[in-house]
C-alpha atoms as a printed R data frame, in Angstrom:
    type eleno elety resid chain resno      x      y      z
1   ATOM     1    CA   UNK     A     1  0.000  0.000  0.000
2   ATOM     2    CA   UNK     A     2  1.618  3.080 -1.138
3   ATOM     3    CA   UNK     A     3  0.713  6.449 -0.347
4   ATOM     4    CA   UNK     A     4  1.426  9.670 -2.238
5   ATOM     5    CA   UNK     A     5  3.088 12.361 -1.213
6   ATOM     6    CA   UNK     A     6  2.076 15.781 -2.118
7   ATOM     7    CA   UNK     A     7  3.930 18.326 -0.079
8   ATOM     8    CA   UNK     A     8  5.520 20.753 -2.027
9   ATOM     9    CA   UNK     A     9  8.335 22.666 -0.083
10  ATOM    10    CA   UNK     A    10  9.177 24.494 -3.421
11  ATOM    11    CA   UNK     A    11  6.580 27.366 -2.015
12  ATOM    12    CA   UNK     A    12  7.858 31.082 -3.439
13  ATOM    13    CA   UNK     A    13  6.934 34.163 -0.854
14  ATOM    14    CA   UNK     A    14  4.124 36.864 -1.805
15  ATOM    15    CA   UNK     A    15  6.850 38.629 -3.849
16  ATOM    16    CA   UNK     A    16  6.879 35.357 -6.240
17  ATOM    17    CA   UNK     A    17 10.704 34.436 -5.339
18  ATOM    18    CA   UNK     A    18 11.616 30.829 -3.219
19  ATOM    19    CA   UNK     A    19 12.478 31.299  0.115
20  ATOM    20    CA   UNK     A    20 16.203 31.101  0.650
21  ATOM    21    CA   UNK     A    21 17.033 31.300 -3.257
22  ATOM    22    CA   UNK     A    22 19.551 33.826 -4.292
23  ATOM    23    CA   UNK     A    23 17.334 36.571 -6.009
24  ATOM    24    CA   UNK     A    24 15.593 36.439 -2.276
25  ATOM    25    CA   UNK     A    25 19.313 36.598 -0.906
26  ATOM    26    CA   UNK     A    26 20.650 39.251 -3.041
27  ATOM    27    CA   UNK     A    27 17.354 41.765 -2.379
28  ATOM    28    CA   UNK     A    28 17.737 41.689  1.480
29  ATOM    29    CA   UNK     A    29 21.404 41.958  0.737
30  ATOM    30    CA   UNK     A    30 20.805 45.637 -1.412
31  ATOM    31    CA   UNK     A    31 17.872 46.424  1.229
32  ATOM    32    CA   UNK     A    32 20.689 45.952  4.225
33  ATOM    33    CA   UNK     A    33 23.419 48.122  2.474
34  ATOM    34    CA   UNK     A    34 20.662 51.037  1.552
35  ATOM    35    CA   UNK     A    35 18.977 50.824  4.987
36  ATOM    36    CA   UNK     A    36 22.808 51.028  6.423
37  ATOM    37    CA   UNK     A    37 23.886 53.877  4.187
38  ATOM    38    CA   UNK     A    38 21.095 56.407  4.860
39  ATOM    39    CA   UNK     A    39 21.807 56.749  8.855
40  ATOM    40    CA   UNK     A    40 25.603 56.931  8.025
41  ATOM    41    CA   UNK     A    41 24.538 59.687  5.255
42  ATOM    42    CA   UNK     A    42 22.181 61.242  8.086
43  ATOM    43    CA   UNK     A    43 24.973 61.599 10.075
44  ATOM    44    CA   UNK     A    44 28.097 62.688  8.499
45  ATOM    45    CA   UNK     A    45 25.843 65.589  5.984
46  ATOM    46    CA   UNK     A    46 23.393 66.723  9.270
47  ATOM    47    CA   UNK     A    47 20.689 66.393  6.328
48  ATOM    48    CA   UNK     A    48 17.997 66.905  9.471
49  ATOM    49    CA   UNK     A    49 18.693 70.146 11.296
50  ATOM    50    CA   UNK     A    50 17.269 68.589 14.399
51  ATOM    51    CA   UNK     A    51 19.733 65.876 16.325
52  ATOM    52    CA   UNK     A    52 16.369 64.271 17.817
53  ATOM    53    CA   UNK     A    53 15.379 64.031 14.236
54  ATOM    54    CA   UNK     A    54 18.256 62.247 13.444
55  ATOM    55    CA   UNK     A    55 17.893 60.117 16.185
56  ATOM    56    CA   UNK     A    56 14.350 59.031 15.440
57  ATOM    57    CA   UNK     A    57 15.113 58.330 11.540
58  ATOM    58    CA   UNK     A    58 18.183 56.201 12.562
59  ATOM    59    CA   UNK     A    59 16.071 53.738 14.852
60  ATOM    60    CA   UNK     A    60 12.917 53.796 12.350
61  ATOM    61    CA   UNK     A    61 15.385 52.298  9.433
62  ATOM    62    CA   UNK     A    62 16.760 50.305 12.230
63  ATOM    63    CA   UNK     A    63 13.489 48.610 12.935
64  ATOM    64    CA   UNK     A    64 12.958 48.094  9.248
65  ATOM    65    CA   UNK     A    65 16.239 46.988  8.710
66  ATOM    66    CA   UNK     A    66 15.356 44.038 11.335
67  ATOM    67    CA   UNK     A    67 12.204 43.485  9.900
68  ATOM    68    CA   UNK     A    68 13.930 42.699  6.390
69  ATOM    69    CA   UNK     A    69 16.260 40.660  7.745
70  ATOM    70    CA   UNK     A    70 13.701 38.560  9.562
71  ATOM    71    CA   UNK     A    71 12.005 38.508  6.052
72  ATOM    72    CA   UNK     A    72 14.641 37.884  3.597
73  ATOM    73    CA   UNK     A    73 17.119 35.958  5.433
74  ATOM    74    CA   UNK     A    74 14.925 34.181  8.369
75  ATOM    75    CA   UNK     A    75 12.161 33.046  5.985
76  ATOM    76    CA   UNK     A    76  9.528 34.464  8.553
77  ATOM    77    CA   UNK     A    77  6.199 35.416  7.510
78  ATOM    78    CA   UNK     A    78  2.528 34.985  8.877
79  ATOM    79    CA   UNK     A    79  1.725 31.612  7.140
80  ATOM    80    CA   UNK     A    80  4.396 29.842  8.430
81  ATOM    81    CA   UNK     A    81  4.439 28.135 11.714
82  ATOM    82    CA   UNK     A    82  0.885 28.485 12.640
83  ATOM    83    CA   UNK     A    83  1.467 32.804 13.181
84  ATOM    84    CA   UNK     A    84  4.392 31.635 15.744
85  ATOM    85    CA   UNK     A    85  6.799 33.838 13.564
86  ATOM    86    CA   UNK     A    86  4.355 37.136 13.433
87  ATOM    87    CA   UNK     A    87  4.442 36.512 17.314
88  ATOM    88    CA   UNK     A    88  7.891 36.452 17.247
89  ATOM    89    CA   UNK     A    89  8.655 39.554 14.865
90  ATOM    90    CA   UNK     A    90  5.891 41.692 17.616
91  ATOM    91    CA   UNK     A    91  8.781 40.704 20.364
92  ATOM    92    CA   UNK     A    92 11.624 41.727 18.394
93  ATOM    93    CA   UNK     A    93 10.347 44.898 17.869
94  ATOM    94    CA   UNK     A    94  9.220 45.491 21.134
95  ATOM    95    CA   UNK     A    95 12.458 44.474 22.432
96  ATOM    96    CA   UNK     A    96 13.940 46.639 19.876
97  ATOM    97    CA   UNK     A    97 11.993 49.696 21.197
98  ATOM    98    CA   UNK     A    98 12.581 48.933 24.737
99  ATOM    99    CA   UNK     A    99 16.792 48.752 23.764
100 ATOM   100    CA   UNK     A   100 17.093 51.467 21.466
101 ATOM   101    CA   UNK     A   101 15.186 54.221 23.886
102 ATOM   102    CA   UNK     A   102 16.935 52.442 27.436
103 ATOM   103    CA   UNK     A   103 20.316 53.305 25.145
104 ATOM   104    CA   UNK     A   104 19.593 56.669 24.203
105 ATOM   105    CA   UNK     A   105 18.579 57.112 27.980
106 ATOM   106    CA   UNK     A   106 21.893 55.703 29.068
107 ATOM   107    CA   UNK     A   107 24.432 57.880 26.805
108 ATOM   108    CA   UNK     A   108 22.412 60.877 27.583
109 ATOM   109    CA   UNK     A   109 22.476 60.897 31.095
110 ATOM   110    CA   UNK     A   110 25.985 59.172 31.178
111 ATOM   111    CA   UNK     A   111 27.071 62.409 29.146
112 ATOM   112    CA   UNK     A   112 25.080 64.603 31.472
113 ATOM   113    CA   UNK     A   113 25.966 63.041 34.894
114 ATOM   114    CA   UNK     A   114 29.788 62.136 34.156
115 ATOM   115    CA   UNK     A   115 31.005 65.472 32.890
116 ATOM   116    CA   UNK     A   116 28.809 68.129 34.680
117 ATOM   117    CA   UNK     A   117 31.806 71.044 34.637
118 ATOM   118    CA   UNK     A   118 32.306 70.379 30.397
119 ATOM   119    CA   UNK     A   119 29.740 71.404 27.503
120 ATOM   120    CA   UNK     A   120 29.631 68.808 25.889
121 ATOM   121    CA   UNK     A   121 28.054 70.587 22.491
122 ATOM   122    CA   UNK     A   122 31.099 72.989 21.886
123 ATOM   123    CA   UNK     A   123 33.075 70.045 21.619
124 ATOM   124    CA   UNK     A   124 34.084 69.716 17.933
């Protein structure tokens, strides 16, 4: 008695390309270099006049920058896993929040509290 089996693991993502195939390799690859290269030009042209701008831009392409590499080199997306994987991208990015603001917290008051006689801003 033989039985047929049917389960095709040859499924592509919404975007039509196979998980884990190089196309699908090569996009997260350009998306990580662009989503690395804007906060590094943010910084070194002060393009935003504001530095809490600046701040705020960097960890927004930092949370998308997770968020495609979860997609296009983790293979997560809602379907898979019974939704365990959308469960686990809502932690990352709530961990992400809770690390990115506790380390702006940190530098600013270390920078406030360690050097109270020195301005910091005049420093070049």
């Amino acid at each position: 008695m033989t039985t047929a089996h049917t389960d095709d693991h040859s499924h592509a993502d919404d975007d039509g390309h196979a998980p884990g195939s190089l196309r699908s390799y090569l996009i997260g690859f350009g998306l990580s270099v662009i989503l690395t290269a804007i906060p590094f030009w943010l910084v070194m042209t002060g393009a935003l006049d504001s530095k809490q701008g600046t701040a705020l831009a960097i960890m927004a392409l930092a949370v998308i920058q997770i968020v495609v590499h979860m997609v296009f080199f983790l293979h997560m997306n809602v379907r898979s896993e019974n939704g365990w994987t959308m469960m686990a991208l809502i932690f990352t990015l709530v961990l992400v929040v809770i690390t990115l603001t506790g380390s702006l917290w940190v530098m600013y008051h270390l920078n406030t509290n360690m050097m109270p006689g020195h301005d910091m801003s005049q420093i070049p």
